[in-house]
C-alpha positions in Angstrom: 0.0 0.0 0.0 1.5 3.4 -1.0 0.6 6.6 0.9 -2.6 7.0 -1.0 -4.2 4.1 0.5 -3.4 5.0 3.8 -4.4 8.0 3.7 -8.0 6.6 2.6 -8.0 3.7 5.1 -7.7 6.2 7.8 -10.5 8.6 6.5 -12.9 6.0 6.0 -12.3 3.9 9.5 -11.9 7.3 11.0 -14.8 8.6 9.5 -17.2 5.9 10.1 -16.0 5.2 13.7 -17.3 9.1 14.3 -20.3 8.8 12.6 -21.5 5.7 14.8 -20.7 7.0 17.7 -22.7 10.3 16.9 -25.8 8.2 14.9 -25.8 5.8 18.3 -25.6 9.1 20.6 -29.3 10.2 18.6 -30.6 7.0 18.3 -30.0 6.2 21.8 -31.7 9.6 22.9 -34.8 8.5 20.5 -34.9 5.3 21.9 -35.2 6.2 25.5 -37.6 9.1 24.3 -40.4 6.6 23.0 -39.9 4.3 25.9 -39.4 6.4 28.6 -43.3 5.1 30.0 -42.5 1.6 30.2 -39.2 2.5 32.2 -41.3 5.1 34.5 -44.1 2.5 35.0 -41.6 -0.4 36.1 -39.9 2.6 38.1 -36.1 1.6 36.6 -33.4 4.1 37.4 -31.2 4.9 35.1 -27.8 3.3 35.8 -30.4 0.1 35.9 -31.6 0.7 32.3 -27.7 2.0 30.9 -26.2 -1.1 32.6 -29.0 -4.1 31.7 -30.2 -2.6 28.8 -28.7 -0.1 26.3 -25.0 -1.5 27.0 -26.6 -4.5 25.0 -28.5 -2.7 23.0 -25.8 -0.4 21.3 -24.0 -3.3 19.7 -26.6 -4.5 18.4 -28.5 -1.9 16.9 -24.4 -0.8 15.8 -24.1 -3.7 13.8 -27.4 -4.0 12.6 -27.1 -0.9 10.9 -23.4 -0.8 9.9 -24.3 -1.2 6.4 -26.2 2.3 6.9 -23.8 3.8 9.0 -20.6 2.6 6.7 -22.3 4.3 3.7 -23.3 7.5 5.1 -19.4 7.6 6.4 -17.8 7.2 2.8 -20.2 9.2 1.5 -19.0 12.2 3.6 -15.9 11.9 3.2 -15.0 10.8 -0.4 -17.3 14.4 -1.5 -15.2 15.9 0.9 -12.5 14.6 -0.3 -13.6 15.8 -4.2 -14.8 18.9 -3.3 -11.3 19.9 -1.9 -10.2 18.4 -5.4 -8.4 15.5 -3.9 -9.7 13.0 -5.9 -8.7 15.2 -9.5 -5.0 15.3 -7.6 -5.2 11.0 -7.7 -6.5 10.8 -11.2 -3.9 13.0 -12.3 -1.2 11.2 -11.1 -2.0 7.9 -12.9 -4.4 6.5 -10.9 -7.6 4.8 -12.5 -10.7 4.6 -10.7 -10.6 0.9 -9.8 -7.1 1.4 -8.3 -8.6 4.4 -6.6 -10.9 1.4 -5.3 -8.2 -0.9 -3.2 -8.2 1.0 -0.2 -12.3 1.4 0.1 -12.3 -2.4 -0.8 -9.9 -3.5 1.9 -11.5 -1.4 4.4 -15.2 -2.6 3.7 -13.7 -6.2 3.8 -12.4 -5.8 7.1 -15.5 -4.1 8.5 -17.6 -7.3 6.9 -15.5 -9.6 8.4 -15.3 -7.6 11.8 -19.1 -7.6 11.6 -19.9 -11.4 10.6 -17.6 -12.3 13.6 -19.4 -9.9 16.1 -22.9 -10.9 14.4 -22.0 -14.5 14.5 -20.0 -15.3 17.9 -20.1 -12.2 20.3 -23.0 -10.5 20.5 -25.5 -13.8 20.4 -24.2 -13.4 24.1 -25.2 -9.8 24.6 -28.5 -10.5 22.9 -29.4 -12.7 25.4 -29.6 -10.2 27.7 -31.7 -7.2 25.9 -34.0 -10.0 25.1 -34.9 -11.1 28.3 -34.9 -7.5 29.1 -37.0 -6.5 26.7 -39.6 -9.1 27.4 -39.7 -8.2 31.2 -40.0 -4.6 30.9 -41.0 -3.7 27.2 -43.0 -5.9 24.6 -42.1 -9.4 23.9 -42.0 -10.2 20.5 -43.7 -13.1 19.6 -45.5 -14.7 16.8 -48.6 -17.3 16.7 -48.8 -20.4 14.5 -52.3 -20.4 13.1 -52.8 -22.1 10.1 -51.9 -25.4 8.7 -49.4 -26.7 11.6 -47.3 -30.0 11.0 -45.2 -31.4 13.8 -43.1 -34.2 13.0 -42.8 -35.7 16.9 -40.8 -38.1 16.6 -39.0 -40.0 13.7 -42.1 -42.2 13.2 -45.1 -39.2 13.7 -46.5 -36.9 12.4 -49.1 -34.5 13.3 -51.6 -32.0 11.5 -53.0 -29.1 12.3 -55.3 -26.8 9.9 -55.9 -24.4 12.9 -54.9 -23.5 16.2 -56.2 -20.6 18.4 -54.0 -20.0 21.3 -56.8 -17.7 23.6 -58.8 -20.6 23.9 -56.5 -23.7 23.2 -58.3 -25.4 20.7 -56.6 -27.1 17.5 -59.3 -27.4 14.6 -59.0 -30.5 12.2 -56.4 -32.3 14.1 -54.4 -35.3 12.7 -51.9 -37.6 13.9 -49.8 -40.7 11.6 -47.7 -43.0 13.2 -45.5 -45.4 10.8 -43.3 -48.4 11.6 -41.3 -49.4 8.9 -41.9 -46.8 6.2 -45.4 -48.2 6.5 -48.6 -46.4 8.1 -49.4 -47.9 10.8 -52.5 -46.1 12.1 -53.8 -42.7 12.0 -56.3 -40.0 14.3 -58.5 -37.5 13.2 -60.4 -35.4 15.3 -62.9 -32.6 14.4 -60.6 -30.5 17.3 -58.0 -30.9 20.1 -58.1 -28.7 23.6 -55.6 -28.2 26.2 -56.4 -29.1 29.4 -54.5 -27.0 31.9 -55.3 -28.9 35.1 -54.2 -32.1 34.1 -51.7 -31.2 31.4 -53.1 -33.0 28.4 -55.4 -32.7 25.7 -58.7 -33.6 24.8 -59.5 -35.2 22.0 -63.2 -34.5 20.7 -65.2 -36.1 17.7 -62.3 -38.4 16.8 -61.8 -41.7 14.3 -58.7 -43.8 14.9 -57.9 -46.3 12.0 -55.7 -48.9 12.9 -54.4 -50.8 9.5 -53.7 -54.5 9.6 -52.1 -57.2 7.7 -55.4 -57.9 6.8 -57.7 -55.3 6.5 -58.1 -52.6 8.8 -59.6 -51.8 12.1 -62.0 -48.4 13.1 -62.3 -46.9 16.4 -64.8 -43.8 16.9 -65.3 -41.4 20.2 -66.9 -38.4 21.0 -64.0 -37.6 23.1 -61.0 -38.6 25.2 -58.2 -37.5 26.9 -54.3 -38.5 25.8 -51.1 -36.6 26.0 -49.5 -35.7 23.0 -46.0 -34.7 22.1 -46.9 -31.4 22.0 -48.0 -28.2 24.2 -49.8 -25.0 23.6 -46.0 -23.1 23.8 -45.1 -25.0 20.9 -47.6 -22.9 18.5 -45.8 -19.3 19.7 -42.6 -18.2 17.8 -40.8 -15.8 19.8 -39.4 -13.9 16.4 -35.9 -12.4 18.2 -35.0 -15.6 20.1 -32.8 -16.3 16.8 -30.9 -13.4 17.6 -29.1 -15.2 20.7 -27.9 -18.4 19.0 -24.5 -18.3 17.9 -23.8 -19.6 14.4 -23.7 -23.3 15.4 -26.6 -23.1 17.3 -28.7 -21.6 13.9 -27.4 -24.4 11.8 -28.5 -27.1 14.6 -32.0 -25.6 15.2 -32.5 -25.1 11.3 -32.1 -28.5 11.1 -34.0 -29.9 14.1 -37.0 -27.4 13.8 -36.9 -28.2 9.5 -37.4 -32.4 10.8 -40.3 -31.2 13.1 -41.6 -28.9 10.4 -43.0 -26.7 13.1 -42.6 -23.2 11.5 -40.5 -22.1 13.2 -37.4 -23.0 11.3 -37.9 -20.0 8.6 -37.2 -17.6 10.9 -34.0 -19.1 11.8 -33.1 -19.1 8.4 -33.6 -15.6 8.0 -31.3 -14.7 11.1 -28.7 -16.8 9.5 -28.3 -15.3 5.9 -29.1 -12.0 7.5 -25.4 -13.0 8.8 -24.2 -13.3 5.5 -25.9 -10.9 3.8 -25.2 -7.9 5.6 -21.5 -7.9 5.5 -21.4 -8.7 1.8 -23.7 -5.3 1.8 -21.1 -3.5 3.6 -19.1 -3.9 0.1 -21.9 -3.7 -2.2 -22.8 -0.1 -0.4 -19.1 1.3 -0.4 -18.5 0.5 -4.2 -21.7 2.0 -4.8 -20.4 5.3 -2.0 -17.3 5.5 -3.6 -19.0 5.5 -7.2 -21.4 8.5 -7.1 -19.7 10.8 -4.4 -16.6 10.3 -5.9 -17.5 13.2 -8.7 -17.2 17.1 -7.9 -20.8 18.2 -8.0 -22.0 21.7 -7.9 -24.4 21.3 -5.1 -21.6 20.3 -2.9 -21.6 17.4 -0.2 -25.1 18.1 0.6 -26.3 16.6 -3.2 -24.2 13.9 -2.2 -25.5 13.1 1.0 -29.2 13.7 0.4 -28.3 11.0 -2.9 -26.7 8.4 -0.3 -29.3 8.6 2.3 -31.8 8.0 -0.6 -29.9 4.7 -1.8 -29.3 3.6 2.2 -32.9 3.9 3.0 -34.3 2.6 -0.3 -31.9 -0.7 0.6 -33.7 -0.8 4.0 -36.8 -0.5 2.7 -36.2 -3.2 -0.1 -35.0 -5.8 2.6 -37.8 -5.1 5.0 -40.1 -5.8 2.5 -38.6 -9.0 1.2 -38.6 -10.1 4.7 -42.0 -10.0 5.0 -42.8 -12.0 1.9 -40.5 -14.5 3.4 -42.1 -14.8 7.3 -45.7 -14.1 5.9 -45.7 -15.5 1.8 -44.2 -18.4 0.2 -40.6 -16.8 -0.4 -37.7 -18.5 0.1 -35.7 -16.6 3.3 -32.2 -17.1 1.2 -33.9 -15.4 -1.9 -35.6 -13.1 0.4 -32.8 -11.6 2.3 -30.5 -11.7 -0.9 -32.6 -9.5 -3.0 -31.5 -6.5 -2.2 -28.4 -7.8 -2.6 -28.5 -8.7 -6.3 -30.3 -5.7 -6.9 -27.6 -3.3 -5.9 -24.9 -5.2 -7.0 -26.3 -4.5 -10.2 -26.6 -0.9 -9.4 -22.7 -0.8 -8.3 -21.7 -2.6 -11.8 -23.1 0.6 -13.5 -22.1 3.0 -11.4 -18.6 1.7 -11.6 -18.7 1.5 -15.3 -19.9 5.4 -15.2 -17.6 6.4 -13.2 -14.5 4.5 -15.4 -15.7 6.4 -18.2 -15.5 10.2 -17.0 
C-alpha cells in the first residue's frame, strides 16, 4: 500500500467510527424518548436501564445498521474529499478509478468480516440479555402459528394441524400418523383438540382412529378422550428475536431440528442466518456504490451527495424489509428473500462503476 491508501483507510475507518458513535448518541436519545413510560411504569433508574439494557442494545443496533452507517461515512468523506479536489489530484497522477478502489475495498472487507464475527460469535451473548430484558419490561415479541401446523414428533409421527387458536386452546382439524417401517401404521382425526391446563393433556373431541392391519383394517370412533401428546400449547408461539441469541452453530443445529419437526419455526431461523451473510457482503456492495457517485465534484456540494446516499441507504432498507415480509408471511424463500436487495444493488454498483470508469 502506498501513501494514498493509507491516507484513505484512515479517512474511512476514521470517519465511520465518528459517525457511529454520533448516529448511536441520537438514536439512543430517540430510543429512550419513545420508551421512557415503560421504564417510569416499572420505576427503573437509570444506571439500571444503561447497565441491563442499552450497554446491549448499542451493539446490536451498531451492527445491525453498519451497512447504513458505513455508507453514510464514505459518502462524507469521499465528496469531501472531491470537493477539496483530492480525488482530481489521484486521477492525475495515474491512478484509475478501480485502483482508486483498493483502499475502500480493503476497508469494507475488514469491517464485513469484523461484523460477521461480532454478528455470529459475540454478541449472540449480549443478545441474550436485551432480550430477556425487553420481554420483562417492554414488549415481547412473539408470533402465533395459526394455520396449517405439522409437527413431525418423533421420527415415526406426524401431526396436523389446519388451525390453532392459542386464547382458547383449541386445535381445529387435528391429525396424527404413526408409521413403523416406512409403513402407516394407524392414524387419528379429530374434528378438534383442547388443552387441558389442570391435568396437562389434551382432549381429543369427535375423533376416528384407524388402525391398519395385515389384513384389513380396524376403526375406532369417540366423541371424546383424553391423551397426551408430544406437543403443548408453547409449541404454537414463535418468539421472532429468540434467533438473535444463537450463535452460528446453534442456527445451523435448530434449522435443522425445527426443518425435521416442520413446526414453523425453522424459517425464521433461516432468515437470522443469511441475514449474517448478507449484511457484510452489503457492507461492500454499499461502499463501491459510495465511492462511485460521491466520488465526482458536484456543484451542489456534499449536501447533493448526502441527500443522494441517504436516498440509496434507505431505499436498501426499505427493499429488505419488505422481502422479509414476503418470506415470514408469503411463500418466499428466506435465502432469496434476504438476498434480493443484494442482487439488486450489485447491479446498481456494476453501472455506477462503469460510469464512473468512463469520465
Amino acid at each position: 500500500m502506498n501513501k494514498i491508501d493509507r491516507y484513505i483507510i484512515r479517512k474511512f475507518l476514521g470517519t465511520f467510527f465518528y459517525c457511529l458513535i454520533l448516529l448511536l448518541f441520537v438514536v439512543v436519545i430517540i430510543d429512550i424518548s419513545e420508551k421512557i413510560d415503560d421504564f417510569m411504569e416499572h420505576n427503573l433508574n437509570f444506571i439500571t436501564i444503561i447497565s441491563e439494557y442499552y450497554i446491549h442494545f448499542i451493539p446490536y443496533f451498531a451492527n445491525l445498521f453498519s451497512p447504513l452507517f458505513i455508507f453514510i461515512s464514505v459518502v462524507f468523506f469521499t465528496s469531501k474529499m472531491a470537493s477539496n479536489s483530492e480525488i482530481i489530484a489521484i486521477y492525475n497522477s495515474g491512478m484509475s478509478f478501480k485502483r482508486f478502489l483498493r483502499p475502500f475495498l480493503i476497508s469494507s472487507i475488514f469491517l464485513s468480516l469484523l461484523s460477521f464475527m461480532l454478528s455470529s460469535y459475540i454478541i449472540p451473548n449480549s443478545n441474550k440479555n436485551r432480550i430477556d430484558f425487553e420481554n420483562k419490561y417492554l414488549k415481547s415479541q412473539r408470533i402465533e402459528l395459526r394455520k396449517n401446523i405439522h409437527f413431525q414428533t418423533t421420527k415415526n409421527q406426524y401431526i396436523y394441524l389446519e388451525g390453532y387458536n392459542r386464547r382458547r386452546n383449541i386445535g381445529y382439524k387435528f391429525s396424527i400418523e404413526n408409521f413403523e417401517n416406512g409403513n402407516l401404521k394407524n392414524k387419528l382425526r379429530a374434528n378438534y383438540i383442547q388443552w387441558n391446563k389442570d391435568t396437562e393433556d389434551w382432549s381429543i373431541n369427535k375423533y376416528e382412529i384407524r388402525t391398519f392391519l395385515k389384513k384389513g383394517e380396524k376403526l375406532e370412533t369417540g366423541k371424546q378422550k383424553d391423551t397426551s401428546l408430544l406437543i403443548f400449547p408453547s409449541d404454537f408461539t414463535v418468539q421472532t428475536n429468540l434467533a438473535e441469541t444463537m450463535k452460528f452453530k446453534e442456527l445451523n443445529e435448530n434449522i435443522y431440528t425445527e426443518t425435521l419437526l416442520s413446526s414453523g419455526k425453522a424459517k425464521y431461523y433461516k432468515i437470522e442466518k443469511h441475514k449474517r451473510i448478507a449484511f457484510p457482503f452489503a457492507i461492500i456492495i454499499l461502499s463501491v456504490i459510495a465511492v462511485s457517485f460521491s466520488s465526482k465534484k458536484v456543484k451542489g456540494g456534499i449536501g447533493i451527495n448526502l441527500g443522494f446516499g441517504l436516498l440509496i441507504a434507505f431505499s436498501y432498507i426499505l427493499f429488505f424489509q419488505f422481502s422479509s415480509t414476503l418470506a415470514t408471511n408469503g411463500n418466499l424463500q428466506p435465502w432469496i428473500a434476504v438476498w434480493i436487495p443484494n442482487f439488486l444493488y450489485i447491479i446498481l454498483g456494476i453501472f455506477l462503476v462503469r460510469k464512473s470508469e468512463n469520465i
